[in-house]
N, C-alpha and C positions, 0 to 999 in steps of 0.2 A: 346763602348763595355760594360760600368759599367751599363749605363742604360739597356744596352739588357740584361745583366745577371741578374741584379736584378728584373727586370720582370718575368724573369725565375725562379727563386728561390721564389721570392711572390707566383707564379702559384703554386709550389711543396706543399710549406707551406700550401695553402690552399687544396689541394687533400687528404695531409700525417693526417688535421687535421677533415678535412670535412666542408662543405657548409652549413651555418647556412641559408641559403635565404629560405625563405617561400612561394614558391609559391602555393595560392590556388586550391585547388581538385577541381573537377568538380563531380566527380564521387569516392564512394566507394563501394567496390568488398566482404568487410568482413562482415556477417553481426554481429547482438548484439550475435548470440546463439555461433557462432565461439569465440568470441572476450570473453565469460565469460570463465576461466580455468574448467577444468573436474570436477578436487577437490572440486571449491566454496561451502561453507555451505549450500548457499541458494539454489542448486541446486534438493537436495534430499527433502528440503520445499516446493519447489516451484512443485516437481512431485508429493507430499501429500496435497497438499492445492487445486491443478489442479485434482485430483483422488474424492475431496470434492465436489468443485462446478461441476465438471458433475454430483454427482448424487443432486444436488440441481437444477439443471436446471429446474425443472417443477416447482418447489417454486417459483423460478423468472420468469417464465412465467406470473405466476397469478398477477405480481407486475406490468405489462404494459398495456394501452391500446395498439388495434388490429390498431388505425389510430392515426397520429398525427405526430409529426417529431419523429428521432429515439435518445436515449438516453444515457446517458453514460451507458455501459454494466454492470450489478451488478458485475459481477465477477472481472472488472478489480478496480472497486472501493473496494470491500472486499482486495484485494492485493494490496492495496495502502495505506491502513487503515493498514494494517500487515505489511507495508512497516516501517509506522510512527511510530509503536509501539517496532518493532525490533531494529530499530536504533536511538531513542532518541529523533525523529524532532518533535519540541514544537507548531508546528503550518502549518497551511495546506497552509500559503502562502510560506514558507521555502520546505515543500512538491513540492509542484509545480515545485517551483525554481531549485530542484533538478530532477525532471522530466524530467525537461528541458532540460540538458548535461549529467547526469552520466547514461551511456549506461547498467552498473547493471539494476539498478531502473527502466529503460525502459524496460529491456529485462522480468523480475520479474512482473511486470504490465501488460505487455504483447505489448504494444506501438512499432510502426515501429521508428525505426529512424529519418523519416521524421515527422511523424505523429505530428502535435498541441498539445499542451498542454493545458488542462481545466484552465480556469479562477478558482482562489481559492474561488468565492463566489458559481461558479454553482456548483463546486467539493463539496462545503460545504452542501449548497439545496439537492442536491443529496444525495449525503452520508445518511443526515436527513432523507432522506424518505421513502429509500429503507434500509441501512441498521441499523432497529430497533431493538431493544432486543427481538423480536420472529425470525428471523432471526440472530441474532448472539446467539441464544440460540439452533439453529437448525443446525450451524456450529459446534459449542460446540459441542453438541452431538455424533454428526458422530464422530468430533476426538474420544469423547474418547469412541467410539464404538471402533474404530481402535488400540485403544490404548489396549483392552481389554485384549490379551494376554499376557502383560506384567504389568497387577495390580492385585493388589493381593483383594481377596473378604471376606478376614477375621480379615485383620487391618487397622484400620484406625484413622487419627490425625484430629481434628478441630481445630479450630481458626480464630479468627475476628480481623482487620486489623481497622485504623482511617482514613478515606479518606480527606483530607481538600477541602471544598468546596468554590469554586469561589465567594466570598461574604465576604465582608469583616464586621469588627464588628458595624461599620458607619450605615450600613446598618438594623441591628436590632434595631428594633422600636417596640411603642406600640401597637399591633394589636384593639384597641380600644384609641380612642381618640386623642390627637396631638401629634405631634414628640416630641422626647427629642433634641430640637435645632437640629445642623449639625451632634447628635451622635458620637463628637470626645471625649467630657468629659461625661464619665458616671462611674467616683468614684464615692461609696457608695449608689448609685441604685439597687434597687433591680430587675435583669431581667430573668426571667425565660421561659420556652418554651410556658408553660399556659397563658402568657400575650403577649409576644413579640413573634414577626416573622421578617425572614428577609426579604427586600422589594426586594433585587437582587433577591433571590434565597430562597422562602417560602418553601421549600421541609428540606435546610440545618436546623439543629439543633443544638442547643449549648450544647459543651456537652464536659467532662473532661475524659480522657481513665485513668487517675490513681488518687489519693489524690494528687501528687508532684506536676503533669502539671495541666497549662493551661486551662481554657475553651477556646472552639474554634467553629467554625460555623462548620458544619462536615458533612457527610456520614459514612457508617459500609461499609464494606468488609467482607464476609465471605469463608470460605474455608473448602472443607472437602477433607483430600489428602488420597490417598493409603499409606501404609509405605515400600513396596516393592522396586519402582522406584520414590516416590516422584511425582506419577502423581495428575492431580486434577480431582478427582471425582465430586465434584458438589462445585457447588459458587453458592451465593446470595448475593444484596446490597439493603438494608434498612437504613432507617433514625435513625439515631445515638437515642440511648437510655439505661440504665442499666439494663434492659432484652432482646435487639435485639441480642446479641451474644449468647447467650443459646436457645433464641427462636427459629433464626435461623441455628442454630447446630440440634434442637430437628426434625425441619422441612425438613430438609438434611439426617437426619437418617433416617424420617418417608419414606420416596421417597426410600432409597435403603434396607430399612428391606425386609427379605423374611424371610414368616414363616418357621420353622424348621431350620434356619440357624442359628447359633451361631458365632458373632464378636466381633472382639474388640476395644472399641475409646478412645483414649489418646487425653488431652485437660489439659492446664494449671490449675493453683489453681483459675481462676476466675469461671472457670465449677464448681466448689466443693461445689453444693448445693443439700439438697434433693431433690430437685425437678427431677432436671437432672439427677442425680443419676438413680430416681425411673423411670424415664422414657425410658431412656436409657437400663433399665434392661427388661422393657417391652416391647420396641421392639427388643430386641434380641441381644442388648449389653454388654458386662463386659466390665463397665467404667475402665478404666488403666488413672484415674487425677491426677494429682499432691494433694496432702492434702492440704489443709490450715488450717494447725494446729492452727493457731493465732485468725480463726474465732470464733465468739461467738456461743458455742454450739458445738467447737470443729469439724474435718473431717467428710465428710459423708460415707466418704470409712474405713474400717477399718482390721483389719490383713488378715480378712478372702479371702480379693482380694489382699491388697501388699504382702503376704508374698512367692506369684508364682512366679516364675524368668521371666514368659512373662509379668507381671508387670513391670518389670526392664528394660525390650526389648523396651516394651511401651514407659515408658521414655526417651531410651535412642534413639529412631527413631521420636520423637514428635518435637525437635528442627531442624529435615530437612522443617517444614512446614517455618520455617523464612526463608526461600529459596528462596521459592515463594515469599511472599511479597519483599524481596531481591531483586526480577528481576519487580514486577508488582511495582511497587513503582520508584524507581528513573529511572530505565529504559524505562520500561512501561509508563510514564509520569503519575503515579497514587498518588504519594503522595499530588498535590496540582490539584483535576483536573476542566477541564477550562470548561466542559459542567454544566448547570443548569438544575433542578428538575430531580427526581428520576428515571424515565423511561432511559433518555440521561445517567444518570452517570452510572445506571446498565446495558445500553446495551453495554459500552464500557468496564466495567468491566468483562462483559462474553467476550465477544473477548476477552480481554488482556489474560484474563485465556485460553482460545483455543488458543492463538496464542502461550503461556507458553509451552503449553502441542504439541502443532505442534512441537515448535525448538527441546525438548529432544524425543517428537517420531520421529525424524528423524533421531536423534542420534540412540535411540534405533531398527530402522526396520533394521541398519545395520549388528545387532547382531542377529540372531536366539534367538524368544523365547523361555525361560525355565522352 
């Protein structure tokens, strides 16, 4: 009898506790659209980035031939690329891998459950070819056509960001004549961008963002944001230089001046030259910059603009633009990025900036504009 009870009481034990055995599915009944919750973030992204490439569809038309085998669909690679940028993944073989099992990510892609996953070299080819900086310059836009009821068309912040580029200093050589050895010792050489270039990555330039730092092999980032919601109005990325942040400011303003409109652009103490001043005033700007009192020759602004309280406004909505770089930088995977020459870094930089402005217009279509 002690055996027969104890049998009996194991059997309980295991009912009261539940049946860890694993037996294999053959079949699942749920699919990914059920299995994501209502709430998920990426839901209301995912109906705004889908609302995008339908009206892109004739652009990717023209991106294929009529015969040949069929290829991965732009759209699902545009949302795998937004995939990589929203949540952090360093590299398109980790992409993949995640393809693989997390039924999110499949469902956001658009991939069945069953469906294969791209090999990470044809995902990379691909990517390459189709999506180039006239296409994520064409995504750009739509958003922030979309975005337009919520910015504002009469203020505005710039500023230029350091991109670290994929090259290391090994790498900078004499562009005439023979190497300096393996490039690991170069105390007290003199190297400048007029003689040397990098041999990774000829686009990067060397270049210091302040007196305190570093030279480093680089790219620009630029930004012109609204100060309403923080959106970004226009980006560019240019080869690091000590006028590419004003030039490409001056060139961002020339794009959205309209005669007879009067705005206003806030921009750090590095904007605080007459150049930009005078030009900004020409195309229909009151510069709101910070002064650099300490320059030689004194601020180019003087009482007749700071002593407005929307001078102060200016100021004091100019430090939401570290925001952005805030999210395109460590999130975005933009502070050190792993693409070479200037076409690759700036088409990923327009994405990243559309992709910025996708996440908080999702946010914002929730709310009625005002």
């Amino acid at each position: 009898m002690k055996g027969i009870d104890s049998v009996r009481w194991a059997y309980y034990d295991r009912i009261m506790r539940g049946d860890d055995r694993q037996p294999p599915a053959m079949f699942s009944y749920v699919s990914a659209e059920d299995r994501i919750p209502a709430g998920h973030p990426l839901r209301p992204i995912r109906a705004l980035v889908d609302e995008i490439l339908r009206d892109m569809s004739h652009e990717f038309d023209g991106l294929y031939a009529r015969v040949g085998r069929p290829s991965i669909p732009p759209e699902r690679l545009l949302r795998a690329q937004l995939l990589q940028l929203f949540y952090s993944i360093r590299s398109e073989r980790l992409l993949m891998e995640q393809l693989d099992y997390n039924i999110l990510f499949r469902w956001f892609v658009g991939l069945d459950l069953d469906e294969p996953i791209w090999a990470p070299t044809v995902f990379t080819k691909n990517r390459d070819r189709l999506l180039n900086q006239d296409v994520a310059r064409s995504f750009f836009q739509r958003v922030v056509d979309r975005a337009a009821a919520w910015m504002s068309d009469e203020h505005f912040t710039v500023d230029g960001t350091l991109i670290d580029a994929w090259a290391s200093h090994k790498s900078f050589q004499p562009k005439d004549g023979p190497p300096d050895g393996d490039g690991r010792n170069f105390r007290g050489q003199t190297r400048k961008n007029d003689t040397h270039a990098s041999k990774t990555d000829p686009d990067a330039k060397l270049y210091r963002k302040s007196d305190n730092t570093e030279a480093r092999l680089a790219y620009l980032g630029h930004v012109l944001m609204e100060n309403r919601h923080g959106l970004i109005v226009d980006m560019l990325a240019t080869t690091a230089d000590g006028t590419a942040e004003r030039d490409a400011a001056m060139l961002m303003l020339q794009v959205r001046a309209r005669a007879g409109h009067r705005a206003t652009i806030g921009a750090d103490k590095h904007y605080d030259t007459q150049d930009f001043v005078a030009v900004s005033r020409d195309l229909g700007y009151t510069p709101h910059i910070s002064q650099n009192l300490k320059r030689r020759g004194g601020s180019a602004l003087d009482a007749r603009t700071t002593r407005h309280a929307g001078y102060a406004i200016s100021q004091a909505c100019r430090p939401r633009i570290e925001r952005v770089f805030g999210w395109l930088k460590p999130i975005a995977g933009l502070r050190k990025v792993k693409l070479r020459g200037l076409p690759k870094v700036a088409g990923l930089f327009t994405l990243a900036c559309a992709a910025y402005n996708v996440k908080r217009l999702a946010r914002l279509r929730l709310v009625p504009a005002t």
